[in-house]
C-alpha positions as CSV (number, residue, x, y, z in Angstrom):
1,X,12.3,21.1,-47.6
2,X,15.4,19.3,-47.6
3,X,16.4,17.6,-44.3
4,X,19.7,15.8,-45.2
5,X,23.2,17.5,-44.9
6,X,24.9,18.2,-47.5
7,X,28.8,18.1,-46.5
8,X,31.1,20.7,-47.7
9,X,34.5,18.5,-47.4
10,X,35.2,15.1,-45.5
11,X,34.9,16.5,-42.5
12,X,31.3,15.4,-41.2
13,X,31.4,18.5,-38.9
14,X,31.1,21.1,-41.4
15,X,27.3,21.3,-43.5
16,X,24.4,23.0,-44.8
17,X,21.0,22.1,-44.8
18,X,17.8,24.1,-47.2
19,X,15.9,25.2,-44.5
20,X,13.0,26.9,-46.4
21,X,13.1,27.7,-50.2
22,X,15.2,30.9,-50.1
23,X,17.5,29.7,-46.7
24,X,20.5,27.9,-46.4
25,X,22.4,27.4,-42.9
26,X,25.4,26.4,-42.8
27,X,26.7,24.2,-39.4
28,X,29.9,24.0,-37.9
29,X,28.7,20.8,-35.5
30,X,25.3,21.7,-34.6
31,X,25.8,25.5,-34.3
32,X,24.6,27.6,-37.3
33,X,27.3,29.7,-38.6
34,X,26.4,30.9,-41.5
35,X,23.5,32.0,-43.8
36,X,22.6,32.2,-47.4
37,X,19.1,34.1,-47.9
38,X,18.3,35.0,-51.3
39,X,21.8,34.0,-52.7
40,X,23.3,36.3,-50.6
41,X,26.1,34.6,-47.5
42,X,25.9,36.2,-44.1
43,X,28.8,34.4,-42.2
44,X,29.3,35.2,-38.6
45,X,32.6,36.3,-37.2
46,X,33.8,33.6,-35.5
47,X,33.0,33.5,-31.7
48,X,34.3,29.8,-31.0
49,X,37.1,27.8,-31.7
50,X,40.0,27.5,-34.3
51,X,38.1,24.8,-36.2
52,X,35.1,26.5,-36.5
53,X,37.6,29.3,-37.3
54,X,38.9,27.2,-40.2
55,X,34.7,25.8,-41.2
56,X,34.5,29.6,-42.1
57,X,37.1,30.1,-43.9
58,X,36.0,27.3,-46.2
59,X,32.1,28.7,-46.5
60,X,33.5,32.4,-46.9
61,X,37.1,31.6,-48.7
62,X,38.2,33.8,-46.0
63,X,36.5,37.4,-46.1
64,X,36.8,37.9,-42.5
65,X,35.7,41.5,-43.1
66,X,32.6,40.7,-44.5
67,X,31.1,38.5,-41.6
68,X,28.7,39.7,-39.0
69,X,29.2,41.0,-35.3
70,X,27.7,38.1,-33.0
71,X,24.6,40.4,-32.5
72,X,24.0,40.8,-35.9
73,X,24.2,37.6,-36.9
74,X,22.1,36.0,-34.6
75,X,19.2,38.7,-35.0
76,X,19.5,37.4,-38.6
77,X,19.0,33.8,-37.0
78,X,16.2,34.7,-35.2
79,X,14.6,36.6,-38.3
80,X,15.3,33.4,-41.0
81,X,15.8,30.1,-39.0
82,X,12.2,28.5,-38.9
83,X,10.9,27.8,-35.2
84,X,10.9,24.0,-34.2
85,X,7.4,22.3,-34.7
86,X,6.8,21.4,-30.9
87,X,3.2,20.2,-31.4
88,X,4.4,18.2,-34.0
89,X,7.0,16.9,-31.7
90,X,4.6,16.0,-29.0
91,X,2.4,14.8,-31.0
92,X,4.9,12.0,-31.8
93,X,6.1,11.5,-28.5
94,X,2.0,11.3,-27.7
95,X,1.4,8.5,-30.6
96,X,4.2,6.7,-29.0
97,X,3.5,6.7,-26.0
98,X,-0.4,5.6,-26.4
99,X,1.5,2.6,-28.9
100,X,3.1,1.7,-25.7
101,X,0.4,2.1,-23.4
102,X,-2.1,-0.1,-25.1
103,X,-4.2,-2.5,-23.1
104,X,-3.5,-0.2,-20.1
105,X,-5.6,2.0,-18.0
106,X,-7.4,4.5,-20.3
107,X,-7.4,7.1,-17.5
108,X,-3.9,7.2,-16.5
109,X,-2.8,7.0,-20.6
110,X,-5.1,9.9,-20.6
111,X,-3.3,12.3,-18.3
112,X,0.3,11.3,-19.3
113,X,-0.7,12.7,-22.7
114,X,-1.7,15.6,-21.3
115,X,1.2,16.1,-19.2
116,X,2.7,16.3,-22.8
117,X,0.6,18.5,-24.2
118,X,0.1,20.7,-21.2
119,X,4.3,21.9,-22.1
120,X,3.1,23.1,-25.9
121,X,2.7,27.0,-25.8
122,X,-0.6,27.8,-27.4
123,X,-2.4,25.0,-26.4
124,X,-5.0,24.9,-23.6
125,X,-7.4,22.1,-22.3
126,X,-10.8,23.6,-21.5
127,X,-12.0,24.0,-17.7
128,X,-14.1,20.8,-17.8
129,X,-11.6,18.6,-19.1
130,X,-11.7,16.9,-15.7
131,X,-15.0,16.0,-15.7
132,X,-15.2,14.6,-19.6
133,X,-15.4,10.7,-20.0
134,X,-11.9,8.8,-20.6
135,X,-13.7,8.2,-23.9
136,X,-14.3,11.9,-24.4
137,X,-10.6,12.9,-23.9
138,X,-8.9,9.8,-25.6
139,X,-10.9,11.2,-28.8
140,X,-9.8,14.7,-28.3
141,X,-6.2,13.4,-27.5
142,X,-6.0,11.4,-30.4
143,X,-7.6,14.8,-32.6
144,X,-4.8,17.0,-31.2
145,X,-1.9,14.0,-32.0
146,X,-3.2,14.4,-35.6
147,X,-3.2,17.8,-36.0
148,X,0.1,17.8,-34.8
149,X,1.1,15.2,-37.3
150,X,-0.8,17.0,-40.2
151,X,-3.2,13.9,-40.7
152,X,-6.1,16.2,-40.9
């Protein structure tokens, strides 16, 4: 899906990203403000400031009585805005950190990266892990970074 911003004037605080194939947000700074699912724009009343008063007016052309109550809106958030990818996040922080790390104690590499891992809701080391060779985990560590980073 598209990453980039696309801009809707000069201002750099005003933008829209694809999110999925049928999803456009729309940004005023880094809050989503508006949606377009299916073709269809969902703007939210506007709950912040005068510019972000004035970002609305330019995604909307100013049809105040069309945008969503804050409730509504952000239900509509929660229903359409894809999730962050944590495991894929720690997964990079993980990769990074074992970059970094080379050359030093296996054992202590070993348990920073599960300190990272431990804070990934879903995943769950089994009850022996303590017992397992620093070989054993470094292998299972290095699984789990590449699941997280799709290289499997």
């Amino acid at each position: 899906m598209q990453e980039k911003k696309v801009y809707l004037r000069t201002t750099r605080n005003l933008y829209y990203k694809q999110e999925k194939p049928n999803l456009k947000v729309y940004y005023s700074y880094t809050t989503p403000v508006a949606l377009e699912i299916d073709g269809q724009l969902k703007v939210s009343e506007n709950q912040w400031s005068v510019t972000t008063g004035r970002h609305l007016t330019w995604i909307d052309g100013g049809n105040k009585k069309a945008r969503l109550k804050r409730d509504e809106f952000n239900r509509l958030i929660e229903q359409h805005k894809p999730e962050p990818n944590f495991l894929k996040t720690v997964s990079m922080v993980s990769t990074m950190f074992g970059l970094m790390a080379k050359g030093q104690d296996q054992k202590k590499t070993n348990a920073q990266k599960k300190r990272f891992f431990d804070n990934v809701r879903g995943l769950s080391f089994p009850d022996d892990w303590e017992s397992l060779p620093e070989k054993e985990k470094s292998k299972r560590l290095d699984k789990v970074e590449k699941v997280g980073l799709d290289k499997i």
